[in-house]
MIZA-299876 format. One line per field, with one value per residue: residue number from 0; x, y, z of N, C-alpha, C in turn. Coordinates in Angstrom, 2 decimals, always signed. Atoms other than C-alpha are relative to their C-alpha. Example, Ala and Ser with C-alpha at 12.3 -4.5 7.8 and 13.67 -1.06 7.14 Angstrom:
k <- (0 / 1) .
n_X <- (+0.89 / -0.82) .
n_Y <- (-1.19 / -1.19) .
n_Z <- (+0.00 / -0.06) .
ca_X <- (+12.30 / +13.67) .
ca_Y <- (-4.50 / -1.06) .
ca_Z <- (+7.80 / +7.14) .
c_X <- (+0.90 / -0.77) .
c_Y <- (+1.20 / +1.09) .
c_Z <- (+0.00 / +0.73) .
This chain:
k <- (0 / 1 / 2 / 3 / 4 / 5 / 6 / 7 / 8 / 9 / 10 / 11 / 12 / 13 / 14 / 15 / 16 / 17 / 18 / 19 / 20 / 21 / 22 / 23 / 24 / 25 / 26 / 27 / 28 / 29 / 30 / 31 / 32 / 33 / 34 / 35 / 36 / 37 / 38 / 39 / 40 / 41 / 42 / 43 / 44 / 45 / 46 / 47 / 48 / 49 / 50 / 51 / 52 / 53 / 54 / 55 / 56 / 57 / 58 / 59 / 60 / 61 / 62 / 63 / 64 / 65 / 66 / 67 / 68) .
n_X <- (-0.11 / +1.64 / +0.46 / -1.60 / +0.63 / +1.43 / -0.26 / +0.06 / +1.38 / +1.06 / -0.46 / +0.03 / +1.46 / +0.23 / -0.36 / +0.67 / +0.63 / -0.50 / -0.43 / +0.93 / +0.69 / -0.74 / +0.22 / -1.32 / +0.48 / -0.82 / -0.96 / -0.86 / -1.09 / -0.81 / -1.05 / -0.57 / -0.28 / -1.23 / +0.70 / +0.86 / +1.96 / +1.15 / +0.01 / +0.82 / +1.56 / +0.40 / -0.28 / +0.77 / +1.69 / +0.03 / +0.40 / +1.18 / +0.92 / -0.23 / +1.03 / +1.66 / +0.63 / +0.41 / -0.40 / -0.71 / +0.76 / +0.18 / -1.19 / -0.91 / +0.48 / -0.37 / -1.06 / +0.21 / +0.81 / -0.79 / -1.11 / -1.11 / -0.02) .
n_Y <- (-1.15 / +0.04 / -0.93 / -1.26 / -0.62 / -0.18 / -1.12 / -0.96 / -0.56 / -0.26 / -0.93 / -0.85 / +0.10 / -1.32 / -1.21 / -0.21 / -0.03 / -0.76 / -0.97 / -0.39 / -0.37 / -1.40 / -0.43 / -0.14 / +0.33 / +1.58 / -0.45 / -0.36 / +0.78 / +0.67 / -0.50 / +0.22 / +1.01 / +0.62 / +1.53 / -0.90 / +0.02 / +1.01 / +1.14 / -0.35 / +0.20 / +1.63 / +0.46 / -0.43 / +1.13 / +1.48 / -0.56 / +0.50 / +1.79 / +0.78 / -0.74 / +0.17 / -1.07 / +0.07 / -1.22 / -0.66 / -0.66 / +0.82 / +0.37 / -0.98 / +0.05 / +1.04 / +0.10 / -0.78 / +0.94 / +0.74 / -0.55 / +0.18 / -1.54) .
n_Z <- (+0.89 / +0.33 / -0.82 / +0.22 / +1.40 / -0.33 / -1.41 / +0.82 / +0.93 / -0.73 / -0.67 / +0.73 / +0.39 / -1.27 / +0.14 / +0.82 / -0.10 / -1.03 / +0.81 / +0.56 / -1.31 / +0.43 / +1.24 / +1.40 / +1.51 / +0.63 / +0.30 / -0.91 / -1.52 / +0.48 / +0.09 / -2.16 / -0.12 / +1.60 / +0.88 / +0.94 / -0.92 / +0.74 / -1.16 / -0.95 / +0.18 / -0.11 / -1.79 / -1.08 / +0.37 / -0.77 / -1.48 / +0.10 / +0.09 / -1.15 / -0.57 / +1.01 / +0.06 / +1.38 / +0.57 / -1.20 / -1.18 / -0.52 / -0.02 / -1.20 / -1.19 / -0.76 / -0.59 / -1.29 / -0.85 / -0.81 / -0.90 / +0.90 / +0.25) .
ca_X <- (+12.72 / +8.88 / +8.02 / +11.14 / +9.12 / +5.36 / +6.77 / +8.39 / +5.45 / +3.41 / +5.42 / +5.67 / +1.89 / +1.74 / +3.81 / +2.46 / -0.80 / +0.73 / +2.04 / -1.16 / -2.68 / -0.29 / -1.63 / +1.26 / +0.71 / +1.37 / +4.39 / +5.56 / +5.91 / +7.36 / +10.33 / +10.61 / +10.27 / +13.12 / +9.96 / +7.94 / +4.16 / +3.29 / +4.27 / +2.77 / -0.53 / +0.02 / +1.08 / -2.02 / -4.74 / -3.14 / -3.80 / -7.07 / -8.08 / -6.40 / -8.78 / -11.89 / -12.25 / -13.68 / -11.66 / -8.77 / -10.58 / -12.09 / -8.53 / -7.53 / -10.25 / -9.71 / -6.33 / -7.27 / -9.69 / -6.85 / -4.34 / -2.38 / -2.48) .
ca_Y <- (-17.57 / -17.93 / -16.06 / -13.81 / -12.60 / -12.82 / -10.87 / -8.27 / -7.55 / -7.37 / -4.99 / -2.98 / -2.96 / -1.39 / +1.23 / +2.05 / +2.23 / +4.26 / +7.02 / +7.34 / +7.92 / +11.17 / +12.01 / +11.68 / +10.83 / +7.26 / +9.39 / +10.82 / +7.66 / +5.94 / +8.44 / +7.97 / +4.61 / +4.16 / +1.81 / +3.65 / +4.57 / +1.83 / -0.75 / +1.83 / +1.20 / -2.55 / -2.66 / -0.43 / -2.73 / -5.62 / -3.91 / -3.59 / -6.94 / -8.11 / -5.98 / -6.56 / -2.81 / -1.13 / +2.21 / +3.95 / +5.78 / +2.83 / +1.40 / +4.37 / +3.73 / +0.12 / +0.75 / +3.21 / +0.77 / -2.02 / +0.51 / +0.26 / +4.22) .
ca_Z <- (-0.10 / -1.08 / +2.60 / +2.20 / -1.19 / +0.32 / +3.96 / +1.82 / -0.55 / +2.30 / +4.21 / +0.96 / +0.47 / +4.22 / +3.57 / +0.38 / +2.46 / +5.31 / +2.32 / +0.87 / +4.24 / +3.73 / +0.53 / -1.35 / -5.11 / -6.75 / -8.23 / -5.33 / -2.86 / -5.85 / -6.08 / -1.74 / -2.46 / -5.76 / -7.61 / -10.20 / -9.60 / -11.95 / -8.81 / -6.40 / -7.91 / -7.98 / -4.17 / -3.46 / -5.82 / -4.31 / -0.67 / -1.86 / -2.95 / +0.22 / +2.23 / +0.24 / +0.10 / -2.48 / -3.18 / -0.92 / +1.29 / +2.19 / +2.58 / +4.66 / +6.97 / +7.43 / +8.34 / +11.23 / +12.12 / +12.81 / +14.23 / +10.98 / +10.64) .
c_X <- (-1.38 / -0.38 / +0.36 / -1.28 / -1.34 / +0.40 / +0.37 / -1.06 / -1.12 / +0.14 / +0.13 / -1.27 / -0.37 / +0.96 / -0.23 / -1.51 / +0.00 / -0.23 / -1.40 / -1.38 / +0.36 / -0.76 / +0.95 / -0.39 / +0.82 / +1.78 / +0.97 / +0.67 / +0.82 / +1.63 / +0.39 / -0.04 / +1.06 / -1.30 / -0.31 / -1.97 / -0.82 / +0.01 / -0.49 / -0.90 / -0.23 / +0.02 / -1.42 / -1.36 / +0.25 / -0.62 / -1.66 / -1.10 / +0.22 / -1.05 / -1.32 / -0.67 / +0.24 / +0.92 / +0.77 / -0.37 / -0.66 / +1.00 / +0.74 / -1.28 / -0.06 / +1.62 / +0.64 / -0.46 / +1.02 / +1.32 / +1.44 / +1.03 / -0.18) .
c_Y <- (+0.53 / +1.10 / +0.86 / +0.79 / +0.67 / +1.53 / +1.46 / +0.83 / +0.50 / +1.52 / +1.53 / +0.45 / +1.22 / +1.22 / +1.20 / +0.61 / +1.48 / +1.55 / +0.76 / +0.54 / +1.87 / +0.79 / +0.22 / -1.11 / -1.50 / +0.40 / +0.71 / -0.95 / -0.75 / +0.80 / -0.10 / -1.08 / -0.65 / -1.00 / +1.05 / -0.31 / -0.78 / -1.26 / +0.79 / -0.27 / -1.61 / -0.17 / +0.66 / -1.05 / -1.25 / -0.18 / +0.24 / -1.24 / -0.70 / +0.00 / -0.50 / +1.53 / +0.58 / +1.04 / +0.57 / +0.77 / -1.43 / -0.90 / +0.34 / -0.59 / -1.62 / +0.05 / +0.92 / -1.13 / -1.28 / +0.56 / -0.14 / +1.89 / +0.67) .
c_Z <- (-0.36 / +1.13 / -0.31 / -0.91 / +0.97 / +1.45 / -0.50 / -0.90 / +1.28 / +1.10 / -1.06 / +0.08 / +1.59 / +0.09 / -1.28 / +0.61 / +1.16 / -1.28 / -0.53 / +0.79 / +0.10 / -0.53 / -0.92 / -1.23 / -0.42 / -0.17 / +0.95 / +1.29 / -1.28 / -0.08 / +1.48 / -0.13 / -1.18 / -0.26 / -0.81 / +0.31 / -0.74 / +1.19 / +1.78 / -0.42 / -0.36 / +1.07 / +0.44 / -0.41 / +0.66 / +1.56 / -0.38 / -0.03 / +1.38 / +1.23 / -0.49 / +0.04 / -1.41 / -0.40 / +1.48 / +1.06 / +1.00 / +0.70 / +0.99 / +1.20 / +1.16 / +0.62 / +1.31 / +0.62 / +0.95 / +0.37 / -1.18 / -0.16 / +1.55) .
């Protein structure tokens, strides 16, 4: 169940990362995603820390870089 959780979050976190690649607003993937844009901006700081990047742009470009985007 523990993976189940971690695989999920993680898959959230990349689509969260994908969206914002868009430019769609905390508030707008949260209404495409049913969460609220207070857990879009936890899925994206968490995608940050995971990364070790400093600020979304930076975020977006690592995720060109490994073919995420």
């Amino acid at each position: 169940l523990r993976a189940r959780k971690h695989i999920n979050r993680a898959k959230r976190e990349i689509e969260i990362i994908k969206l914002v690649s868009d430019g769609l607003s905390s508030k707008k993937m949260g209404e495409q995603l049913n969460i609220s844009h207070n857990t879009v901006d936890t899925y994206r700081r968490t995608g940050l820390e995971k990364t070790g990047c400093k600020n979304t742009a930076e975020l977006i470009k690592y995720a060109v870089k490994i073919n995420l985007i």
